[in-house]
C-alpha positions as CSV (number, residue, x, y, z in Angstrom):
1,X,0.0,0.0,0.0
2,X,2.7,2.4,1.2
3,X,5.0,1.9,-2.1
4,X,2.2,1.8,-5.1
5,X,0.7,5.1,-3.0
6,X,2.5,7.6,-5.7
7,X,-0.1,5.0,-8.4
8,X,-3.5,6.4,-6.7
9,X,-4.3,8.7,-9.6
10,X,-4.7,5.4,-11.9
11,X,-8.0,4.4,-10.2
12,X,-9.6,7.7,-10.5
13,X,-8.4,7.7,-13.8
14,X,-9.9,4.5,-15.4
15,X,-13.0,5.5,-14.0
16,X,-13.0,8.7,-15.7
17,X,-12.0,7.1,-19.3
18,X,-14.6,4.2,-18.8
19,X,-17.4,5.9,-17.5
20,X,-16.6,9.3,-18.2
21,X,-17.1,10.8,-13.9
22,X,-14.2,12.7,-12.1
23,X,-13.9,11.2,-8.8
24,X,-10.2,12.2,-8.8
25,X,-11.0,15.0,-5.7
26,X,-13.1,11.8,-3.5
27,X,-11.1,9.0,-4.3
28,X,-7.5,10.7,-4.0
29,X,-8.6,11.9,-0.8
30,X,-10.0,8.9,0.3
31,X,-6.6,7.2,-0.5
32,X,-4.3,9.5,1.4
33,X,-6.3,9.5,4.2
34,X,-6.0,5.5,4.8
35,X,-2.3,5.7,4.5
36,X,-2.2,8.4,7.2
37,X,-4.7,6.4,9.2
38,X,-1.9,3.7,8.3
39,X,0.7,5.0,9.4
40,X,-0.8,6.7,12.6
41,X,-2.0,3.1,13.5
42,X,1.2,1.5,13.3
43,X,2.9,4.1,15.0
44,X,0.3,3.9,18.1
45,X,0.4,-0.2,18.2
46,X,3.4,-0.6,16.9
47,X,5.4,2.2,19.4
48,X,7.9,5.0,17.4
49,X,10.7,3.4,16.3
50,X,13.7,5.2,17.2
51,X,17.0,2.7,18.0
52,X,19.6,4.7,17.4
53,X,20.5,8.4,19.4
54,X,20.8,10.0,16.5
55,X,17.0,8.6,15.3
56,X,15.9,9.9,19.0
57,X,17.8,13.2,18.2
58,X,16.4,13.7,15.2
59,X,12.6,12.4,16.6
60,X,12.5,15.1,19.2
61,X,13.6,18.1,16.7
62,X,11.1,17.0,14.3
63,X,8.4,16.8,17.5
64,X,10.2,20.4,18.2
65,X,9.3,21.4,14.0
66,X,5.9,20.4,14.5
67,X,5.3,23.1,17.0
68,X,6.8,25.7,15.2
69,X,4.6,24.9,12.3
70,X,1.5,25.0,14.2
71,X,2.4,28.7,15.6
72,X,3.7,30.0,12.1
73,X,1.0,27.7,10.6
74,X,2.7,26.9,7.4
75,X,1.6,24.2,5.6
76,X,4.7,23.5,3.4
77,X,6.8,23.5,7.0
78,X,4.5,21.4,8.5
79,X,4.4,18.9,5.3
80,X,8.1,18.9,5.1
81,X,8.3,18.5,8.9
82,X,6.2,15.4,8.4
83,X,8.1,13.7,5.4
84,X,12.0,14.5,6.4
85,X,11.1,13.3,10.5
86,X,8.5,11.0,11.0
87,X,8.6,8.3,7.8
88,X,11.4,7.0,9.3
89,X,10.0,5.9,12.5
90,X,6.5,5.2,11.2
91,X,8.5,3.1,8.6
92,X,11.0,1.0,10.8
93,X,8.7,-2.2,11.7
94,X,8.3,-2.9,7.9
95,X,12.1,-3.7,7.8
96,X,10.6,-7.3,9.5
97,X,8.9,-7.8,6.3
98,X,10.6,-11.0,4.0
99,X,13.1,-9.3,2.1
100,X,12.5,-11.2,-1.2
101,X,9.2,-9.8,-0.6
102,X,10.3,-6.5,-0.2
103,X,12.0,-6.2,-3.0
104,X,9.4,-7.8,-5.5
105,X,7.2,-5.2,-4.8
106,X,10.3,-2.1,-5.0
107,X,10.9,-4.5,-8.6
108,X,7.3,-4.5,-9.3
109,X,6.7,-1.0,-8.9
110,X,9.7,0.5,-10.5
111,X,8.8,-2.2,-13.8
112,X,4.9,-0.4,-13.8
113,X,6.7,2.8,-13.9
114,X,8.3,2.2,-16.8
115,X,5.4,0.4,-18.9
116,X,3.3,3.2,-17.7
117,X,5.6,6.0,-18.8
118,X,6.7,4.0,-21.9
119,X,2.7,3.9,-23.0
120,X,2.7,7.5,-22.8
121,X,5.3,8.6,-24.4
122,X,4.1,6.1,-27.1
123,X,1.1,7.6,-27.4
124,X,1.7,11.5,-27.4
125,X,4.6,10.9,-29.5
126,X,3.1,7.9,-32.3
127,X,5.4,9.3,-34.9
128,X,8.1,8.2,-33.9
129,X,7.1,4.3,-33.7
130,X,6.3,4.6,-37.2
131,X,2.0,4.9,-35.8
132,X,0.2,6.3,-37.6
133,X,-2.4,7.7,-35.1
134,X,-2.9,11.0,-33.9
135,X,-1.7,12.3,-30.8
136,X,-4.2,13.7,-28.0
137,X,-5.3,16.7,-28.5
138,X,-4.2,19.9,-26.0
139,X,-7.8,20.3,-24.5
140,X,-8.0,15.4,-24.2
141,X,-4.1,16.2,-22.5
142,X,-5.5,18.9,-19.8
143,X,-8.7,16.6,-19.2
144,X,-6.5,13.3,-18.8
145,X,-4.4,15.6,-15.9
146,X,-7.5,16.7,-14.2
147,X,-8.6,12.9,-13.8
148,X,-5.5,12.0,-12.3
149,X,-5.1,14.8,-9.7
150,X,-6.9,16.1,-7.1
151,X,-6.8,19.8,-8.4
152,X,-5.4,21.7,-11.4
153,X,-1.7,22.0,-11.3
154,X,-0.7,25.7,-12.8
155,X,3.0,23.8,-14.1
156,X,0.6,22.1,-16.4
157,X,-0.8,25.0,-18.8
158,X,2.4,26.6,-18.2
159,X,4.5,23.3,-19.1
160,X,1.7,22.5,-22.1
161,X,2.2,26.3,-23.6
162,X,5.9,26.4,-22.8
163,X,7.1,23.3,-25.0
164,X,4.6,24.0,-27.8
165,X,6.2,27.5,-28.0
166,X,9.4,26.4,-28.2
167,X,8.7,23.6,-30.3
168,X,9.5,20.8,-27.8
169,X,7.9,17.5,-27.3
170,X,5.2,17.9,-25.0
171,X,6.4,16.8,-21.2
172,X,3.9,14.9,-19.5
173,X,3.6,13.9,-15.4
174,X,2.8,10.3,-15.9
175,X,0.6,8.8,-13.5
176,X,1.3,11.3,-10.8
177,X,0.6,14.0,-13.0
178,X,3.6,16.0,-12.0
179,X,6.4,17.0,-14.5
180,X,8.9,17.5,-11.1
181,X,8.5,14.7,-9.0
182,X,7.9,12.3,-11.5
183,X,11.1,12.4,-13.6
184,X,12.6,11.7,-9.8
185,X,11.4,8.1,-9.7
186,X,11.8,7.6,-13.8
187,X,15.6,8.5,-12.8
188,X,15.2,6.1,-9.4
189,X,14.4,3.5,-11.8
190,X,17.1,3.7,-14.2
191,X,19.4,3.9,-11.3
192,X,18.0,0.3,-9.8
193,X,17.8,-1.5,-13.3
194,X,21.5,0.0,-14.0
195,X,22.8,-1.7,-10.7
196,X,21.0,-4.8,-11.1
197,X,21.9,-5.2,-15.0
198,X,25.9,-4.2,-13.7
199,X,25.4,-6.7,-10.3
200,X,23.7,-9.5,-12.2
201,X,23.6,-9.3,-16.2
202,X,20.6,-10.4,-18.3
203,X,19.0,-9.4,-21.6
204,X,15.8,-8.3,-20.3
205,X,17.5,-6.0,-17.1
206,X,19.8,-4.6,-20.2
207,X,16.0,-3.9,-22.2
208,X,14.5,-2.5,-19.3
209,X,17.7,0.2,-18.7
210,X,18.1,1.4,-22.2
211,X,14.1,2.0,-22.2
212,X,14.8,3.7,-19.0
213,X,17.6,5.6,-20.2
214,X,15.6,6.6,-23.5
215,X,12.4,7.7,-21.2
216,X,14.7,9.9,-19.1
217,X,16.3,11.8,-21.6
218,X,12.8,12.5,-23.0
219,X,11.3,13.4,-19.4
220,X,13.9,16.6,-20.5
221,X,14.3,16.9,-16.7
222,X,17.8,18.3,-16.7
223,X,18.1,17.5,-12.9
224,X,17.1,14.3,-13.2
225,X,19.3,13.2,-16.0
226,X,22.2,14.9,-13.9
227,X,21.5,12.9,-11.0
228,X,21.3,9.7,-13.0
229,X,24.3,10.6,-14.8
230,X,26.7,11.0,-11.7
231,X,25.0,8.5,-10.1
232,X,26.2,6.8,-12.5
233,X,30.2,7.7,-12.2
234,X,29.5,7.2,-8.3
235,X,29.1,3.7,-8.9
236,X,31.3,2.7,-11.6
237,X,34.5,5.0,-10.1
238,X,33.7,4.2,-6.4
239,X,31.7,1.2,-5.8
240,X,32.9,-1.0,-8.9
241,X,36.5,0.2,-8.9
242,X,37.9,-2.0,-11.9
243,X,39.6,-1.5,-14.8
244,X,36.3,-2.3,-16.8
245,X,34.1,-0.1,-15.0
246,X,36.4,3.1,-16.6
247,X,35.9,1.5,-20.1
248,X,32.0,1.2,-19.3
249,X,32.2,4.9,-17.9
250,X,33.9,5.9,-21.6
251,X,31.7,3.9,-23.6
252,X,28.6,5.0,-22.0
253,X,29.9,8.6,-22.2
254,X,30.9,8.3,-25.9
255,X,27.4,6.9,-26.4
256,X,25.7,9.9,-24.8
257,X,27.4,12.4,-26.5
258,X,26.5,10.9,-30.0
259,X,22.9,10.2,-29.0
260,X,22.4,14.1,-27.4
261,X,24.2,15.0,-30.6
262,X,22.6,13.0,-33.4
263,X,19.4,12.0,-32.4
264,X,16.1,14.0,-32.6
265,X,15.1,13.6,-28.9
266,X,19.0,14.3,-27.6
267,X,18.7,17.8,-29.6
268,X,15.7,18.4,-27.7
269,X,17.0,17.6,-24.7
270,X,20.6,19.1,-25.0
271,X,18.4,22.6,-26.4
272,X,16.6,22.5,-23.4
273,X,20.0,22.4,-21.0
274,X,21.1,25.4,-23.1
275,X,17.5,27.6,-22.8
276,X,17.8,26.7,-18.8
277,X,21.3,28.3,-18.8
278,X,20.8,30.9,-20.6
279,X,17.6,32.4,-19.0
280,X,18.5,34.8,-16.1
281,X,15.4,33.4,-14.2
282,X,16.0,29.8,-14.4
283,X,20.7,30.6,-13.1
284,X,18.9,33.3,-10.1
285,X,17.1,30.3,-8.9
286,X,19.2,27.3,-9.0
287,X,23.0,28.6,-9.4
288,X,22.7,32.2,-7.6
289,X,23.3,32.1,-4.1
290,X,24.5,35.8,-2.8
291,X,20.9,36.0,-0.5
292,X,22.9,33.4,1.6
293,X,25.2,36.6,2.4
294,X,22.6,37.9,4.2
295,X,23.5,38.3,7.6
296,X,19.3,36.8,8.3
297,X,19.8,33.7,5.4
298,X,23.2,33.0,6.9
299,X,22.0,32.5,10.2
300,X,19.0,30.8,9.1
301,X,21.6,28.1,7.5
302,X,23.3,27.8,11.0
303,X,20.9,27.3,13.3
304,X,17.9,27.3,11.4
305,X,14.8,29.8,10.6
306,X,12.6,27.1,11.9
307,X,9.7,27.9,9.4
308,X,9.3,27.5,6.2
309,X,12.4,28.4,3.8
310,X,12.0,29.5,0.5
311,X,14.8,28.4,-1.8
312,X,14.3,26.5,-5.2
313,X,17.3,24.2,-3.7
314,X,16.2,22.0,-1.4
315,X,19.4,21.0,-0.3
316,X,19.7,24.7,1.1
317,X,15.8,24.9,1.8
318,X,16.6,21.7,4.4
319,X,19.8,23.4,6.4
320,X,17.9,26.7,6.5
321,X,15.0,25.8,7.6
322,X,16.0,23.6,10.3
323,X,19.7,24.5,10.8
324,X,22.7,22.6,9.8
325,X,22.7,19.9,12.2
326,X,20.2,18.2,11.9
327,X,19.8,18.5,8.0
328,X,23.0,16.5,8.7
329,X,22.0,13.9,10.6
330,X,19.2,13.5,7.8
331,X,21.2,13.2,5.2
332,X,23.7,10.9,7.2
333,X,21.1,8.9,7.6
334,X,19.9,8.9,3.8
335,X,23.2,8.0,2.7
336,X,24.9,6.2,5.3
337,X,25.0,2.7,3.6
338,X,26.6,4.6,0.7
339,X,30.0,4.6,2.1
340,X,30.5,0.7,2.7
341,X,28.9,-0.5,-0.7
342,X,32.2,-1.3,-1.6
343,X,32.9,-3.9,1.5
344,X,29.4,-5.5,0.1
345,X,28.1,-7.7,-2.6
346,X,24.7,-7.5,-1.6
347,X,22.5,-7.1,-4.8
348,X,19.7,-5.8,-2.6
349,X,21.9,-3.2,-0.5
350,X,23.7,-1.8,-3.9
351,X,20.2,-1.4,-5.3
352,X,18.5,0.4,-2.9
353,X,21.7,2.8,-1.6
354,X,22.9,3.8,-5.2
355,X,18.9,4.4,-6.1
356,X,18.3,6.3,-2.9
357,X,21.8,8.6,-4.0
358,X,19.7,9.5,-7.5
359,X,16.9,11.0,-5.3
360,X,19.3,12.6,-3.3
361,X,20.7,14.6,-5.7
362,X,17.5,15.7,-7.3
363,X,17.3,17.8,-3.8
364,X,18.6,20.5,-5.8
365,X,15.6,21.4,-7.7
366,X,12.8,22.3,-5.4
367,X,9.8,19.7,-4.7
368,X,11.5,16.9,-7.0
369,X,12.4,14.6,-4.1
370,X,11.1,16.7,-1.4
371,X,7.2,15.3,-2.0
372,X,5.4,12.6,-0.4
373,X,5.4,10.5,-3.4
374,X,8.4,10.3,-3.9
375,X,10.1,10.4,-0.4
376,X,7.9,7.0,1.1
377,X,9.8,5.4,-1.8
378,X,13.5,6.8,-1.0
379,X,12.5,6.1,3.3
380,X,11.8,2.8,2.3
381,X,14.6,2.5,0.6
382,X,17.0,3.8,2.5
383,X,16.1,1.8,5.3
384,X,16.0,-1.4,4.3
385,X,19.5,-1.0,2.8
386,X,20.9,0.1,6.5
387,X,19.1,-2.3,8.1
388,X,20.6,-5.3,5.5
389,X,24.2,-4.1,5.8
390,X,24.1,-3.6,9.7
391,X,23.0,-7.2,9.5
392,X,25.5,-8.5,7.2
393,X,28.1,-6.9,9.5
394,X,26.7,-8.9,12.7
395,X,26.6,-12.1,11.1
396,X,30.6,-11.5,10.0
397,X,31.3,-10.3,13.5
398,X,29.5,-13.7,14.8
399,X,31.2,-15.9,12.2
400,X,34.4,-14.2,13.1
């Protein structure tokens, strides 16, 4: 329930296309509500989960957060509060579940992602695949949002007139109808098939990546193909460490180049990096950083404004908003297993870490990891990767 939550739009959805009634803003509701009922549950039966000091640590500021968001009442505080504090604890008592389980339905999840996103790029773009179809129409696209969300999302008229102006393919939110967050777990994907086609080869893990890969670079999410892309290096420079993984790392690279160069979808895409750094707007927001001269901002990063910051990095939104300690300690605890992968041939562990590390770095654009969709998936993931390797280590220490 808690990992195919992000899929909720797809029963509102069918309904809509079969029988033609929007009950996006009932069901979607309806939905959220019984994993929050979930969650508070197992937190009230179950006990929070806090084993370590720093989880206690980190428990108590976000009790601390809470507070503050009630007085300020902010609901983006309070939201982010929520996600960055309290999934981990609410989450810990489903690391007892089988791990082949677990990861069937991380496999299962990730694969529906990209059979879902694959038939709608298929279908908004049938030239391509030689179809000879016509692609939905600007007012069927706005209608096909509206049935999977729970309200209109301004990104989307801007995102629909946007690309159409500038002659681009039109960038779609797939079934979480968001063109941020979205591209987040298209790139999460990629990562996890990557590792597992690297770990383990086969034929259809090598089909499933270069779909991936192919997606991603059409999501033209320039953060996410970053984070995918030095994901990428991280694992092949750090955690493979052999002479093959630097002729991969070339290959792959030589590859890139002549697919962003030569084909129709890498000039899009490489187009689209140039626009973004050319337009004042888009470098004030993600690559301008003088307000954190401010004597006010500066302190904010220090010990915290404790109330909502608003930067369109989160990975300066975190530290600001609730000071550099403890955004820390969060993100130690994100990517702790990230700095043993190496000692480990876990396939599971490699997975999940060097997934998790895609997400992470798509905490430079605002709101593309920083979302509930997307961050039960990354919790999840993260923990059950710590959890495995501080396992693995007790059972060496025993058999030693």
């Amino acid at each position: 329930m808690l990992i195919f939550y992000p899929m909720k739009g797809l029963v509102p959805a069918a309904i809509y296309l079969s029988l033609g009634y929007n009950v996006a803003p009932i069901l979607i509701s309806l939905i959220s509500l019984a994993v929050i009922i979930l969650l508070g549950l197992n937190l009230l039966f179950n006990r929070v989960a806090v084993p370590t000091n720093i989880d206690k640590l980190l428990f108590l500021i976000g009790c601390f957060a809470m507070l503050m968001g009630v007085v300020h009442r902010e609901f983006p505080f309070f939201q982010n509060t929520l996600i960055l504090f309290f999934l981990q604890p609410a989450f810990y008592k489903y690391l007892n579940i089988n791990n082949r389980y677990y990861s069937k339905c991380v496999v299962v999840f990730l694969l529906l992602t990209t059979i879902y996103l694959s038939a709608e790029h298929i279908i908004t773009q049938p030239a391509r695949f030689g179809l000879t179809f016509d692609p939905p129409t600007d007012q069927t696209w706005q209608l096909y949002v509206n049935s999977l969300a729970t309200r209109s999302d301004v990104l989307k008229t801007a995102n629909l007139q946007d690309f159409h102006k500038r002659g681009w393919p039109l960038r779609l939110g797939g079934y979480l109808s968001s063109v941020l967050a979205m591209p987040v777990l298209l790139a999460m994907s990629t990562t996890f098939f990557y590792v597992w086609l690297r770990e383990k080869f086969s034929l259809w893990c090598l089909g499933i990546s270069l779909i991936n890969v192919y997606l991603l670079l059409n999501s033209l999410s320039t953060t996410a193909v970053a984070a995918f892309l030095l994901t990428f290096l991280f694992y092949e420079l750090y955690v493979k460490r052999k002479i093959t993984s630097l002729i991969v790392v070339i290959v792959c690279l030589i590859g890139f180049i002549i697919v962003i160069t030569t084909s129709r979808f890498g000039v899009y895409f490489f187009n689209r990096v140039i626009t973004n750094l050319f337009t004042v707007e888009y470098t004030e927001h993600f690559f301008s950083y003088y307000y954190l001269l401010q004597p006010s901002n500066a302190l904010a990063l220090l010990i915290g404004a404790w109330r909502y910051f608003h930067s369109h990095v989160d990975l300066i939104n975190i530290p600001a908003t609730y000071g550099v300690i403890p955004a820390f300690f969060l993100f130690k605890r994100m990517l702790f297993p990230l700095g043993f992968l190496y000692k480990t041939r876990n396939l599971q562990i490699r997975r999940y870490s060097v997934t998790v590390l895609t997400a992470f770095i798509c905490f430079f654009h605002h709101t593309m990891t920083l979302n509930i969709n997307v961050m039960i998936l990354v919790t999840l993931l993260f923990l059950k990767a710590g959890d495995l390797y501080r396992r693995e280590q007790k059972e060496a220490l025993n058999g030693g």
